[in-house]
C-alpha positions in Angstrom: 168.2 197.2 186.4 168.4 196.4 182.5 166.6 197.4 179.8 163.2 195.4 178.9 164.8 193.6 175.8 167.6 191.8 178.0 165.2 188.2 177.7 164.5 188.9 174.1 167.3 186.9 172.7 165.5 183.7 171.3 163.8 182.3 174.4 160.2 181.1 174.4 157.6 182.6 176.9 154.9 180.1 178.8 151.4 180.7 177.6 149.9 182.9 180.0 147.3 179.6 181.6 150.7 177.6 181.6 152.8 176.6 185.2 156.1 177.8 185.4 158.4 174.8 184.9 161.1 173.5 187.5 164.6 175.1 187.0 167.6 172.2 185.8 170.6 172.4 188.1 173.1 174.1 185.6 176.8 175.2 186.3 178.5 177.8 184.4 182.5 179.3 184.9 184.0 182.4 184.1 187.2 182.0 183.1 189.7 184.4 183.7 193.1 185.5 183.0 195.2 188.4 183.0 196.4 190.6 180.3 198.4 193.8 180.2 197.7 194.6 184.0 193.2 193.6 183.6 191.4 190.9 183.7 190.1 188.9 180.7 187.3 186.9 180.7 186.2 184.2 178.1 183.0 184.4 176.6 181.0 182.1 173.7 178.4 183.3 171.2 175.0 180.9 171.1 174.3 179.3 168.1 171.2 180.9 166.7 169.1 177.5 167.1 169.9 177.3 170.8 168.3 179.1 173.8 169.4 182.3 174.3 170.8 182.3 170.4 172.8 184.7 169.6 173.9 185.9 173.2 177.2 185.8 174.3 177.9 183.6 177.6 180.3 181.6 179.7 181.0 178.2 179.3 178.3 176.2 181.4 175.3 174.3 181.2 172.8 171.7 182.8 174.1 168.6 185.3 174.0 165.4 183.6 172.9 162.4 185.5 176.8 161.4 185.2 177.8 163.6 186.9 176.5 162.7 190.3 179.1 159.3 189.6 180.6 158.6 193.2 183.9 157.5 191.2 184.2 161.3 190.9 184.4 161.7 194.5 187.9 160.4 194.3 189.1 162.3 191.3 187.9 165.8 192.9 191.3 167.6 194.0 190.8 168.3 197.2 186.8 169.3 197.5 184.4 166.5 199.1 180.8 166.3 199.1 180.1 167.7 202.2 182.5 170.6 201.4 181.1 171.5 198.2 177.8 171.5 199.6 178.2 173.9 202.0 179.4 175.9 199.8 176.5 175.9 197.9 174.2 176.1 201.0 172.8 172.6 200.1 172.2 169.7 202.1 174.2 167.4 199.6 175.1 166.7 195.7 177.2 169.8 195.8 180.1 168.4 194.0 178.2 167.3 191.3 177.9 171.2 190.0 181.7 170.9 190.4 181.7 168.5 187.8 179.6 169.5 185.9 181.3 173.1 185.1 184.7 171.6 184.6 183.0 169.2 182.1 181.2 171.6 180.6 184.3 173.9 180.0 185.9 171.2 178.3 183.3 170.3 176.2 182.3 174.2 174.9 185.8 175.8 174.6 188.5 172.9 175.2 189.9 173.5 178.2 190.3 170.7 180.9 191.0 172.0 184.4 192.9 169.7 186.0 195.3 168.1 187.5 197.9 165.1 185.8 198.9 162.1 188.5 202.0 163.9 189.8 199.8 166.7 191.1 201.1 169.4 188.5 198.4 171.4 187.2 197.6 170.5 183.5 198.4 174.0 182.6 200.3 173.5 178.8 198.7 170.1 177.5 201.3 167.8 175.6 200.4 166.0 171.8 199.0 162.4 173.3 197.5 164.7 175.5 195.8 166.1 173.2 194.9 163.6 171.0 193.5 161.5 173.6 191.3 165.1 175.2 190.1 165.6 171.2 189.1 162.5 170.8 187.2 162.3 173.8 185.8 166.0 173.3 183.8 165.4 170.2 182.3 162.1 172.4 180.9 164.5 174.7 180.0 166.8 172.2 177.5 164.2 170.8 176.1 163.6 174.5 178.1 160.2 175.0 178.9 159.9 178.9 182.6 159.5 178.9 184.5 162.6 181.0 185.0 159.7 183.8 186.5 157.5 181.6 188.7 160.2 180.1 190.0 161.4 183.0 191.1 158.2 184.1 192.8 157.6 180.8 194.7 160.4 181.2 195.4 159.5 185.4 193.9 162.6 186.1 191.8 164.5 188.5 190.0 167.2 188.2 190.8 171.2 189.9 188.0 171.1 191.8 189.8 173.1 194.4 190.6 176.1 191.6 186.8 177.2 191.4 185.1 179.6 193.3 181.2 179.8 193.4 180.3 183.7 193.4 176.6 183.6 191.9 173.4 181.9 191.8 170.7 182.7 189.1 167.2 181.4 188.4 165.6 181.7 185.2 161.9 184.1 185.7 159.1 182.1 185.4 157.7 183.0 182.4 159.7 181.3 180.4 159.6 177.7 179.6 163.2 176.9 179.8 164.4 177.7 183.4 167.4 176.5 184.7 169.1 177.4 188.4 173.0 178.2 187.1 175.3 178.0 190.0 178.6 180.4 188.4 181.8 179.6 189.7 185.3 181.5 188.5 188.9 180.4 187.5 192.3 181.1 186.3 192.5 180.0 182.9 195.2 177.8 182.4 197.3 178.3 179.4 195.3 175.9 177.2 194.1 176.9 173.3 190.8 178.3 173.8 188.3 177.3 171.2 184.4 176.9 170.6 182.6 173.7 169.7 181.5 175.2 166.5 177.7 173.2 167.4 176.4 175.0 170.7 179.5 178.1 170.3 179.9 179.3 167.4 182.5 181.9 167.7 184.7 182.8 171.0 187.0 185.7 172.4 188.9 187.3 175.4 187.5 190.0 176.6 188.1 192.7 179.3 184.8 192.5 181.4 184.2 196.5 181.4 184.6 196.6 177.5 182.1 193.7 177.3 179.3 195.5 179.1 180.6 199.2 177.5 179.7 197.1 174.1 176.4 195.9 175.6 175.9 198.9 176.3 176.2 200.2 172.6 173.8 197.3 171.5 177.0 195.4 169.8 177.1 193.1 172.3 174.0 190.5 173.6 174.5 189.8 177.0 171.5 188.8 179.2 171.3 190.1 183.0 172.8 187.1 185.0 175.9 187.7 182.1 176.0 191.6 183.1 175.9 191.1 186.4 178.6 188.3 187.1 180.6 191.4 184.6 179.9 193.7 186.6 181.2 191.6 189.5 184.9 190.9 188.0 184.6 194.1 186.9 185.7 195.9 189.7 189.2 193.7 189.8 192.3 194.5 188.5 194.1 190.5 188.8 192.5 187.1 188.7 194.2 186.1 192.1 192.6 189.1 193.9 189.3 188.0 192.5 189.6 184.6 193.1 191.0 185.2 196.6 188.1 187.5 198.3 185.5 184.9 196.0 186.8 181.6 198.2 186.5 183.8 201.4 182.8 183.8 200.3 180.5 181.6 202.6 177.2 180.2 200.6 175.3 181.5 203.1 176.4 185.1 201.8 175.3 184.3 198.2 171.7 185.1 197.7 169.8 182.9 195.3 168.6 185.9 192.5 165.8 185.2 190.5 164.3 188.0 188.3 161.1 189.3 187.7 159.0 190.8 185.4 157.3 194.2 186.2 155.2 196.7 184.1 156.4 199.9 183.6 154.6 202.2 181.5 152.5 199.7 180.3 155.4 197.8 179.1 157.4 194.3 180.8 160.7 194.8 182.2 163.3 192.6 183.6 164.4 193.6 187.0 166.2 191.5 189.2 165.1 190.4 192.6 166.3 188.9 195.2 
């Protein structure tokens, strides 16, 4: 349990005679890598303007309606449909969260997981490379549809098969902007890390423990489903031995959490529920 000032990071409340809205499908990636014998996570800090302002976060957000394109269906390294969805514990459209978390890394901090033609990771990118992803980038940026038509540009596809799904948060109902975030994790791949500047405004590696010992100290805004996916990652010392016991995960074994406010001395708290 967190203290009752974890939702107070610019988010708007229903009025009390209001309907609690339906969560958006959203998809959201840790990224991981190791450094001097931890784990370091990336995390973003919210423009001010945006929900949740001023937190710091993974890379993630909603689904787009492109991103349920059957074309992806062929440029998905070796995860179908039907395998993604079970995953997720879902009757179907499990891939699109998939694609949606790989786009949506690219889009807030710059790196594209994926694979080139040949079937070598994309691990350094090379200049055309890079020209042709920046270009593209700022496309998406400004909400113009075109990570298919990048990828196959670049005769790529993407590392669907180097994400696994650990977590599954639903917004409480009080607020107005709910979402139900699927988080996946991934090894990093040695690609320049850096923020949009519109939604992200600043960026860093960080060793999960020291992110929630700063929380902890109030000099660093994390809201629970953050804390919680720390204190997960926490408790490993290498990104393959996290991302080996996460894809022996079933979905099944992944409880959908969705917190709840309770009073407690006359005051609302955030506790989470599953």
């Amino acid at each position: 349990m967190k203290k009752d000032t974890d939702y107070k990071i610019n988010y708007s409340a229903l009025q009390p005679k209001d309907k609690p809205t339906i969560p958006e499908p959203a998809a959201t990636v840790l990224l991981t890598r190791d450094y001097e014998q931890k784990i370091e996570v990336l995390m973003l800090k919210r423009a001010a303007k945006t929900n949740f302002g001023g937190a710091w976060v993974f890379p993630g957000g909603k689904l787009d309606n492109h991103d349920n394109n059957l074309d992806f269906a062929s440029l998905c390294h070796s995860l179908s449909d039907a395998d993604a969805s079970k995953k997720l514990n879902i009757k179907q459209g499990g891939i699109n969260y998939w694609v949606a978390c790989i786009r949506e890394c690219f889009e807030e901090c710059g790196i594209l997981l994926a694979y080139r033609d040949n079937g070598q990771r994309l691990n350094k990118t090379f200049e055309h490379e890079n020209i042709i992803m920046n270009k593209y980038r700022k496309k998406l940026i400004n909400d113009e549809p075109v990570f298919l038509e990048m990828l196959k540009k670049l005769n790529m596809k993407l590392a669907t098969d180097q994400l696994a799904y650990i977590s599954h948060w639903v917004t409480p109902t009080i607020e107005t902007r709910r979402y139900s975030t699927r988080f996946f994790v991934a090894k990093s791949p040695q690609q320049l890390a850096n923020h949009d500047g519109h939604e992200g405004v600043d960026s860093k590696w960080i060793n999960p423990q020291q992110a929630l010992d700063d929380e902890s100290k109030g000099k660093f805004p994390i809201i629970m489903p953050t804390i919680k996916n720390l204190e997960f990652i926490a408790n490993y010392q290498s990104t393959n031995a996290l991302l080996k016991d996460s894809k022996k995960r079933k979905g099944s074994e992944i409880p959908k959490i969705e917190p709840k406010f309770i009073l407690e001395k006359g005051k609302p708290k955030l506790v989470s529920i599953l």
